[in-house]
C-alpha positions as CSV (number, residue, x, y, z in Angstrom):
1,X,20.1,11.2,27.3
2,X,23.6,11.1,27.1
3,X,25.8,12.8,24.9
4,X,28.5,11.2,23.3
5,X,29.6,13.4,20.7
6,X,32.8,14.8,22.6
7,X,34.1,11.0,21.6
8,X,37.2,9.4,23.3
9,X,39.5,13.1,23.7
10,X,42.0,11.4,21.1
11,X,40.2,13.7,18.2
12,X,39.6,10.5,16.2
13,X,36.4,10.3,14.3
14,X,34.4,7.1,15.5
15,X,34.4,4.5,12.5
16,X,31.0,3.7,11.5
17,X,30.6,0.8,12.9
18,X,31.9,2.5,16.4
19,X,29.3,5.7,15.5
20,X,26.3,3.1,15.3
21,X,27.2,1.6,18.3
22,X,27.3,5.4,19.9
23,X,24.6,5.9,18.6
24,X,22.5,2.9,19.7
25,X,23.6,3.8,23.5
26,X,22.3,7.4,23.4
27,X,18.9,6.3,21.7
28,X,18.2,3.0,24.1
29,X,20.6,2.2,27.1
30,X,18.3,2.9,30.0
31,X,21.0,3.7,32.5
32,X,21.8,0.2,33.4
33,X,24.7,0.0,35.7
34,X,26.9,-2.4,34.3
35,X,27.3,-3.3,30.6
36,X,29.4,-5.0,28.5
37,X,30.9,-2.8,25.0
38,X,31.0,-6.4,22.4
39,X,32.9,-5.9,19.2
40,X,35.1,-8.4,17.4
41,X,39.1,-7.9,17.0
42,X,39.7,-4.7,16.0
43,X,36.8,-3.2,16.1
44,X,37.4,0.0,18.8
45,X,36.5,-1.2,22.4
46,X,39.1,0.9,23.4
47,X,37.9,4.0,22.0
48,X,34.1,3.1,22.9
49,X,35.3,2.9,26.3
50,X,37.2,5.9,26.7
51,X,34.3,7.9,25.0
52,X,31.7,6.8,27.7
53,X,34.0,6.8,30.6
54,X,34.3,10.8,29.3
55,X,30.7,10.9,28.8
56,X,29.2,9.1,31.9
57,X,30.2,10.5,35.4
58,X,32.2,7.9,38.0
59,X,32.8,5.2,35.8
60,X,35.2,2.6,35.8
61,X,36.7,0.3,32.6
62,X,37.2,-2.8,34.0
63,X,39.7,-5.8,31.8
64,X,40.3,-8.5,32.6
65,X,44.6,-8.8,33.4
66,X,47.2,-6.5,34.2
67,X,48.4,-6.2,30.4
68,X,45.1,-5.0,29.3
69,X,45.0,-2.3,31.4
70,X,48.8,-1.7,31.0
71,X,47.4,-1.2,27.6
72,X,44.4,1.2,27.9
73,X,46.2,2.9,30.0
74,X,49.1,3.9,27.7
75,X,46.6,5.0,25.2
76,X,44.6,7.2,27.4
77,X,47.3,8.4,29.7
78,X,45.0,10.5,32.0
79,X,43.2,7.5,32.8
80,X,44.5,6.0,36.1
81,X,45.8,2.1,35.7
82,X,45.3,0.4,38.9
83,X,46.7,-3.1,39.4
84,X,46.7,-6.3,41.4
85,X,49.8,-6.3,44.4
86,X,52.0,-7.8,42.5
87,X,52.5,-5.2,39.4
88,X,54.6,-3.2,42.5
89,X,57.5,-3.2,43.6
90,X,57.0,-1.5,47.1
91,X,54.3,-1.9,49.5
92,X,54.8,2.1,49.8
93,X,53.9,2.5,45.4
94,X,50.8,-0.1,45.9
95,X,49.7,1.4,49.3
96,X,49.7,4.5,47.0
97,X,47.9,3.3,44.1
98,X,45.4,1.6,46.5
99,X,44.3,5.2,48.6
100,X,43.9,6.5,44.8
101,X,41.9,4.2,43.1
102,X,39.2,3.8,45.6
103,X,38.4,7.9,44.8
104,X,35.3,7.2,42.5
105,X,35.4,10.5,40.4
106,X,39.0,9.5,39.3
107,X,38.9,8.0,36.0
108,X,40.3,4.7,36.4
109,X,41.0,1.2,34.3
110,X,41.8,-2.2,36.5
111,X,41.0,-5.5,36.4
112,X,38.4,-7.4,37.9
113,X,40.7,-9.0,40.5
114,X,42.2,-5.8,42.3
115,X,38.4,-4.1,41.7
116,X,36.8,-6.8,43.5
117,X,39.6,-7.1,46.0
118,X,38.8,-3.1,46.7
119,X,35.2,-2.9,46.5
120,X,35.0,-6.2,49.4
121,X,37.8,-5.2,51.7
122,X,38.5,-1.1,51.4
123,X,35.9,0.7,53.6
124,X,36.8,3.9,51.7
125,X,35.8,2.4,47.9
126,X,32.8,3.8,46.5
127,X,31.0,2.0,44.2
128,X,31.1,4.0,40.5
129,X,28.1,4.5,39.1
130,X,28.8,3.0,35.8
131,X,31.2,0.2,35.2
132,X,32.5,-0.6,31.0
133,X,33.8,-4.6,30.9
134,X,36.3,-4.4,28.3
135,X,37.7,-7.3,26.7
136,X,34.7,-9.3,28.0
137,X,35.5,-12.6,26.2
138,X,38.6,-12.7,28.6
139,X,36.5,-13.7,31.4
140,X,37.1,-17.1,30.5
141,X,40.8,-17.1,31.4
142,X,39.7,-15.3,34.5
143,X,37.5,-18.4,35.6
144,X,40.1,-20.8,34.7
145,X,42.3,-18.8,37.2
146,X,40.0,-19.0,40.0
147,X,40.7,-22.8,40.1
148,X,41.8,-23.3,43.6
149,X,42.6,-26.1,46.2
150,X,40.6,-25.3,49.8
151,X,43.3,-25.1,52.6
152,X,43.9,-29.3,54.1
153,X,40.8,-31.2,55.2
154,X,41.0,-33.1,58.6
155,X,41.3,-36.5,58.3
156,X,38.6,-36.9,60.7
157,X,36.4,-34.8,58.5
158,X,37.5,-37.0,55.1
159,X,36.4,-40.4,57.3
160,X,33.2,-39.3,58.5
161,X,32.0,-37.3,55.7
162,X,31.1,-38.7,52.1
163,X,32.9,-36.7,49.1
164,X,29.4,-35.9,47.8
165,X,29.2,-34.0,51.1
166,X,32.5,-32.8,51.3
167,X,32.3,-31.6,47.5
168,X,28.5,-30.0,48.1
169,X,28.1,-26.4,46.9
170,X,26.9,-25.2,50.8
171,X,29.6,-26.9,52.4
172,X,32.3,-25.7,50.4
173,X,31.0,-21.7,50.6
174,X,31.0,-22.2,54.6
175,X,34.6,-23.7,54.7
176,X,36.1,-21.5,52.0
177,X,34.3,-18.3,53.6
178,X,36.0,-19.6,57.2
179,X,39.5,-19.5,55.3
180,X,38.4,-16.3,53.6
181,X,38.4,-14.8,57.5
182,X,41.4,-16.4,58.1
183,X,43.3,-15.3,55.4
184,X,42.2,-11.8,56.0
185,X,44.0,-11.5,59.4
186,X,46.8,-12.9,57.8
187,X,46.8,-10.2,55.4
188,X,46.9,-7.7,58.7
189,X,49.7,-9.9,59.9
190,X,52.1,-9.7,56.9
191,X,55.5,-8.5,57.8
192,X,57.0,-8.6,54.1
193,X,55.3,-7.0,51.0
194,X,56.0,-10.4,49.4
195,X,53.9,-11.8,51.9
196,X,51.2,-9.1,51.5
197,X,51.3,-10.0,47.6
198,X,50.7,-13.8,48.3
199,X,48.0,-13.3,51.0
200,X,46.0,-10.8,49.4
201,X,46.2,-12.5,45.9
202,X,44.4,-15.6,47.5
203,X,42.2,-14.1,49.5
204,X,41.1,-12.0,46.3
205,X,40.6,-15.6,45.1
206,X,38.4,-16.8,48.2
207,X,36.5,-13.7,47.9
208,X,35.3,-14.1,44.3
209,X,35.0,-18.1,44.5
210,X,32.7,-17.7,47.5
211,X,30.4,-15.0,45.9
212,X,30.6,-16.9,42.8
213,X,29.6,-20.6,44.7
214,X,27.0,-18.2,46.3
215,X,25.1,-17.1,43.0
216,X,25.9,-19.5,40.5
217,X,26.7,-23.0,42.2
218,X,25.9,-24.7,39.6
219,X,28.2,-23.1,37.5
220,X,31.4,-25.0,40.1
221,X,32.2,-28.8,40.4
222,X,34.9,-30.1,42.6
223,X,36.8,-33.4,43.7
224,X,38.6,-34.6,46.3
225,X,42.6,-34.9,45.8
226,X,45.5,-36.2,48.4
227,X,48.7,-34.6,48.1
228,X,51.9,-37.0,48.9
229,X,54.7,-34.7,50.1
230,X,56.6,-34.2,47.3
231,X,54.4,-35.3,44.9
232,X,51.9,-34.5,42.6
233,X,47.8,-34.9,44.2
234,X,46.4,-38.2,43.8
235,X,42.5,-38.1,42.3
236,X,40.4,-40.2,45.2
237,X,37.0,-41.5,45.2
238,X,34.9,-42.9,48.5
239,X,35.9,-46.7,47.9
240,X,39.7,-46.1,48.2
241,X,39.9,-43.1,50.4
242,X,40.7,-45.0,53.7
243,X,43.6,-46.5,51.7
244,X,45.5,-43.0,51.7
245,X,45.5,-42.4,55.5
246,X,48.3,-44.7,56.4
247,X,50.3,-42.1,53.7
248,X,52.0,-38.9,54.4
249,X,50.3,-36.2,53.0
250,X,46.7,-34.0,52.8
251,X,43.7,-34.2,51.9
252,X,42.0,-31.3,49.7
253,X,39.4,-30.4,47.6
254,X,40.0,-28.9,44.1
255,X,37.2,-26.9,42.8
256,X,36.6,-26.2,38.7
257,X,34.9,-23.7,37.1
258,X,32.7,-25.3,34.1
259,X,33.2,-23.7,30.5
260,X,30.3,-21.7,29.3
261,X,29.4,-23.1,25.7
262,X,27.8,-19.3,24.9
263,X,29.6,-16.9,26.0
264,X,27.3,-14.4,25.5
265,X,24.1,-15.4,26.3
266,X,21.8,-14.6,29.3
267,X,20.6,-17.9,30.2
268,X,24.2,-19.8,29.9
269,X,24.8,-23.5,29.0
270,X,27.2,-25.0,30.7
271,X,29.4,-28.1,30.5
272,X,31.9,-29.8,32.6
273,X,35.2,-28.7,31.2
């Protein structure tokens, strides 16, 4: 059983609301690694995170942007923030914050981008033993940003495939995870911290879509798009596709996440968005 009763080292009481909730996790929660603290508007998450990051060894509060943890993080100032690249201004102060927040037994707050980003490419990162999502219901702003275009299709490859094909769910985890490998010795091969910012921001991306096309594909739908230099990407089907090859320009494919309709629930709805 674990005790909560040293609360969130503020010396705030726990409203009652926040005290039942306590209360609930040291009578039933049966250890489960990862768990989500729901509360409307005002309602504490903060202090119901704090108070079991305190309470449960090696555990990490997870939001989902830079200004949440910003946030936590100036309300609980021993608690570590650790952000994506591009909150620093050096490559020295990130390099920095990197080495530190893969030590598990720090008490930490990130986001789900730079956590992911650690936990697939740091061989040092240890995974906690207990993660709190914050600010859950921002995962849906997360998902919208995962939107991405895949890197240019070949031409050939656009003529002898179909776009069912091209858009399936097996062949876009193989091509994305292909750029996924490439982008990673790119990230090696960055000469500028600006460079390091942009390479390891999309491959962050490519890592989470490809996981994410891996367990929930039908959760993903894509198209196929040609992008005139200079101008904005044209939506193309399989009747008029041969008509863009004579044009300057690429082809891609634009993958979606879909909106969950329930954002809570286990066995989630979903529509196209």
């Amino acid at each position: 059983m674990v005790d909560f009763s040293n609360g969130d080292g503020s010396g705030r009481t726990p409203r009652p609301p926040q005290q039942a909730c306590l209360d609930w996790l040291t009578k039933e929660w049966d250890n489960s690694k990862v768990f989500a603290v729901l509360c409307p508007m005002g309602g504490g998450k903060s202090l119901l995170s704090r108070t079991i990051q305190r309470a449960v060894p090696r555990t990490r509060v997870l939001t989902f942007s830079n200004n949440l943890v910003k946030q936590f993080t100036d309300e609980y100032t021993s608690v570590m923030p650790y952000y994506g690249s591009s909150n620093y201004k050096s490559k020295k102060a990130y390099i920095a914050a990197r080495n530190a927040a893969v030590e598990a037994d720090l008490d930490v707050c990130t986001n789900v981008m730079a956590y992911y980003f650690l936990m697939k490419t740091h061989r040092e990162f240890e995974q906690p033993d207990c993660i709190v999502l914050d600010e859950v219901d921002q995962l849906f702003n997360l998902m919208q940003e995962l939107t991405l275009e895949t890197r240019s299709l070949g031409r050939t490859m656009v003529k002898n495939k179909t776009f069912k094909e091209l858009t399936s769910t097996t062949f876009l985890a193989s091509f994305l995870e292909i750029e996924a490998l490439e982008m990673a010795d790119k990230v090696k091969e960055a000469t500028t911290f600006q460079q390091l910012r942009s390479r390891e921001n999309r491959l962050a991306k490519l890592l989470m879509v490809v996981d994410s096309l891996k367990c929930e594909p039908h959760k993903y739908a894509a198209k196929v798009m040609f992008e005139p230099w200079g101008k904005k990407p044209i939506f193309v089907n399989e009747e008029n596709k041969f008509k863009f090859f004579s044009e300057k320009g690429v082809f891609k494919v634009q993958l979606k996440p879909y909106k969950c309709l329930l954002p809570y629930c286990r066995t989630c709805s979903v529509t196209p968005s």
